[in-house]
N, C-alpha and C positions, 0 to 999 in steps of 0.2 A: 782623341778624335778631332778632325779638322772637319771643324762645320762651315758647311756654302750656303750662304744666303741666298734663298731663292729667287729669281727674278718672275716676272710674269709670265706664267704658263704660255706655249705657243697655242694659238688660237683654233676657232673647230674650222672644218675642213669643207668647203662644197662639196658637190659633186662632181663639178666640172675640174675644181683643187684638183680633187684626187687622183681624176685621169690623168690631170695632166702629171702629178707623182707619180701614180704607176707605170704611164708609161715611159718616163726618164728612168725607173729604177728597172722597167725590163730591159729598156737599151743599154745601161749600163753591165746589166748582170749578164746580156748576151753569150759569155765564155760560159754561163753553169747553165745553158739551155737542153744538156743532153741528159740522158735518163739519172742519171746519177746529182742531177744538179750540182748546187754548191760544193759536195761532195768532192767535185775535180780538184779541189784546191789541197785537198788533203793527199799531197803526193807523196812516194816513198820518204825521200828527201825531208819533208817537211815533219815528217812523224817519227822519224830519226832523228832528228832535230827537236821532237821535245820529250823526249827519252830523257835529256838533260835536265826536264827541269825536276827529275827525281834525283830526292837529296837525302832523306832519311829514311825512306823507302815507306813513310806512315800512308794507309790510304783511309778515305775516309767517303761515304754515300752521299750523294746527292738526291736519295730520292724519299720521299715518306712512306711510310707502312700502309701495306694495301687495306681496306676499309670496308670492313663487312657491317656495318650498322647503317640504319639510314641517316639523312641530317637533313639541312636546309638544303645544303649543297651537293648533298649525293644522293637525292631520291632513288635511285637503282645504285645501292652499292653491290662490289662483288660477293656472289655468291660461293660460298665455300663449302664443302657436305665431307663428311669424314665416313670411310667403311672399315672395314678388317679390326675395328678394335677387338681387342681379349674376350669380352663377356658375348659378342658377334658366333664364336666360334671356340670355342671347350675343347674338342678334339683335336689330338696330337702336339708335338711338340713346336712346329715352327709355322706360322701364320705374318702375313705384312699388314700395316697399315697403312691403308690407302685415303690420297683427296682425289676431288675435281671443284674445279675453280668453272666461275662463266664469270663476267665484266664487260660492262660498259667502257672501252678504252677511251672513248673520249669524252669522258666526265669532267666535273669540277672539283674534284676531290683526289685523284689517284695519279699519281708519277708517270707521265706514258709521251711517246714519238710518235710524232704525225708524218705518215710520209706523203709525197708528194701527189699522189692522186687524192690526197684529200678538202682538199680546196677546187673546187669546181665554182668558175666566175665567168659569165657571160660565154655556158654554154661550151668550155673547155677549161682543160688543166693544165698546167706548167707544159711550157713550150709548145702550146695548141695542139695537145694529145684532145680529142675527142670527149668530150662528157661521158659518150657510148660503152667508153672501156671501163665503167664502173657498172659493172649489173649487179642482179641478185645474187652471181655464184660468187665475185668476188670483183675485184680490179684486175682488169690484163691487162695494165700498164703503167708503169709507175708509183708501185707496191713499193711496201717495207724491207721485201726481197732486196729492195737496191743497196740495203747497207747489211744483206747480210755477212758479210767479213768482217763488222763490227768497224766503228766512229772510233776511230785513237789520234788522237793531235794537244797541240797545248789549247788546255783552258787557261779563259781568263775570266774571272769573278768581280764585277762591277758591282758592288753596296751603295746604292743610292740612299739606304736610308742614316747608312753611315755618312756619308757628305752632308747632308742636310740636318745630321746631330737628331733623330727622330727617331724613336724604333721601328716604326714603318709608315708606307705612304698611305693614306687615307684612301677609301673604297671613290674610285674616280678623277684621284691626282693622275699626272701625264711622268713618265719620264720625257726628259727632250734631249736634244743634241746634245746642250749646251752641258746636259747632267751628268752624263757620258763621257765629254772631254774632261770637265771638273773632277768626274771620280776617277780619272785615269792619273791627273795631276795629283792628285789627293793620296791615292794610292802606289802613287810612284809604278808606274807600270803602263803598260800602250799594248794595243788590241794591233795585233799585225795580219797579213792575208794568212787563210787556209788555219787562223783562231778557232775555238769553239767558244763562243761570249754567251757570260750568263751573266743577267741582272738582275739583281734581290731587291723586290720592292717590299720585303717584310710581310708579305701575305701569311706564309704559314705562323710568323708567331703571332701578328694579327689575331688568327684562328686559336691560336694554345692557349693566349692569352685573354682573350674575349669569347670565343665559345664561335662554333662557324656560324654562318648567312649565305644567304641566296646572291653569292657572288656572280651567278649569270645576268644580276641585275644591277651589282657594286662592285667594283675591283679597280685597282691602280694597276699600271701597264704601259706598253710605250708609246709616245705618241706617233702616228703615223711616219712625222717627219725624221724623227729616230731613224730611221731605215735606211738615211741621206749618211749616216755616220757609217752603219754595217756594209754601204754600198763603199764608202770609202774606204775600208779596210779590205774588203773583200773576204769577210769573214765564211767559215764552213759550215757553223750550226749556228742557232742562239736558241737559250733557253732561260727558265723564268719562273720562280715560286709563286705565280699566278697561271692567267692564261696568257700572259704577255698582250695582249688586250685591254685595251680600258675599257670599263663601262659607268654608265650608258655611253655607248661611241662616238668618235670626238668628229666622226665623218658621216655627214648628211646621205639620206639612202645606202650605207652600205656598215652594217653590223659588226665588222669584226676587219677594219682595214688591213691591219696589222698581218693577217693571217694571209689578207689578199696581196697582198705589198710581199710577205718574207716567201711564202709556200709558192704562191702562184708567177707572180715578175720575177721572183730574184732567186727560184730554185733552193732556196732552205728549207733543211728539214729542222723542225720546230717539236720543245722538250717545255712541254707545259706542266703546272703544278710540282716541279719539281720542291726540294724542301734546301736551304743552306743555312740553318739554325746549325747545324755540326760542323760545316766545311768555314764559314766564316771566322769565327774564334780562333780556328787551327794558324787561317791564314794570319789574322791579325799578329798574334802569337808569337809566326813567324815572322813577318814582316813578308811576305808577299805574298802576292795575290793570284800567279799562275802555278800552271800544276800541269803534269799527265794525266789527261783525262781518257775514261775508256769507258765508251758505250756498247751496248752490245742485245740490241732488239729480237726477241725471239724471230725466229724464221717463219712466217706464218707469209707465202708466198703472194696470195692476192687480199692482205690487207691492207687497210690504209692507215695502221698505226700498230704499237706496241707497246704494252708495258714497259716499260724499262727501269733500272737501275743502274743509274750512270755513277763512275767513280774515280775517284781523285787521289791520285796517285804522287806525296809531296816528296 
């Protein structure tokens, strides 16, 4: 393991900071302003292109098992009801058993894709779609629908907490730039345009190993400025065994910048609490760090997010 010595965190962020970052990071993401956002960058070409980087054909989940108990961090877990069992029903020979599932998708607990009508900031959504088009029946605009043909491009797998020789980053450390280029060096591998980046801040063994918490009040995640990196690659997704969020927020007046910076300026769609306790080891193993990755969000036409299980195809 190549440990980086940390330097001092990049600092918290005004308010007037932030505008002025978000609005360089919308000018710059100007190309993924259409319904599809970042998306665009995943062109035929590009996904034919990481076909290749399946080698032994192993795949492995990125996502953690859905969570029907409550905790600190998932006061509404999913609910799950079983019908059709044997002792239900005596007569005759052939009987199903049936579920139904309901969920909070955008928990602190459960694997799920945020899509782009879900970040509403000052009154609109990604590419000044209207507040409006989220009512009670659903979103008409900028729904989960947009990736329904399913997310396929190369991942790339950033271990911050393997850089810094840690098992994971403490509830409120920052990832920064600086983390970023260091684990790409570290890992012998570079985030290129129309990527899908995911960065493991050690959240879920955090959790395996310590028992959960009220992470909507403590989590490691990236810092706003992080965003100056994914802007420079011109990355397709990013995702994150947290909420890719720090808390408490490292940016004055506004809660969750990260979400406002990746979803809303810069048209990504965003895979929170995902899990890479399995997919990490594989890579190390191997000795690299990108993969086939395939996402594949149910079709649920005017939400603004999805379960998902995303997977990595080496």
């Amino acid at each position: 393991m190549v440990t980086h010595a940390r330097p001092a965190g990049p600092p918290p962020l005004t308010e007037d900071e932030f505008g002025v970052l978000y609005r360089r990071l919308r000018s710059r993401a100007a190309w993924a302003a259409g319904d599809r956002g970042a998306l665009d960058a995943l062109t035929p070409a590009r996904v034919l292109a990481a076909t290749r980087e399946v080698r032994t054909g192993r795949t492995v989940t990125l996502a953690a098992p859905v969570e029907t108990l409550p905790g600190p961090d998932n006061p509404e877990p999913a609910r799950h009801r079983m019908s059709g069992q044997p002792d239900e029903d005596a007569q005759g020979r052939l009987h199903f058993a049936r579920d139904s599932f309901a969920m909070n998708v955008h928990g602190d607990a459960d694997s799920h894709i945020d899509a782009l009508c879900h970040v509403i900031y000052d009154g609109t959504l990604h590419g000044g779609v209207s507040a409006s088009s989220v009512t009670a029946g659903g979103a008409t605009a900028l729904s989960i629908e947009a990736a329904r043909d399913g997310i396929v491009g190369r991942g790339v797998l950033l271990d911050i907490p393997r850089l810094r020789g840690v098992p994971w980053l403490d509830p409120g450390d920052h990832v920064s730039v600086d983390d970023l280029t260091a684990a790409e060096t570290a890992q012998r591998v570079r985030v290129t345009e129309g990527d899908l980046l995911f960065v493991r801040v050690g959240h879920r063994r955090r959790r395996a190993e310590l028992g959960a918490w009220h992470a909507a009040d403590a989590r490691a995640g990236l810092h706003p400025s992080a965003l100056e990196f994914l802007a420079d690659r011109r990355v397709a997704v990013l995702g994150g065994d947290g909420n890719n969020d720090t808390a408490p927020s490292s940016t004055e007046g506004v809660d969750f910048p990260v979400h406002v910076l990746a979803v809303h300026a810069m048209g990504l769609h965003l895979l929170d609490y995902l899990q890479f306790e399995d997919l990490a080891p594989v890579c190390e193993a191997e000795g690299r760090w990108s993969f086939l990755c395939v996402i594949a969000p149910l079709r649920l036409p005017d939400a603004t997010g999805s379960p998902v299980n995303p997977t990595a195809v080496l």
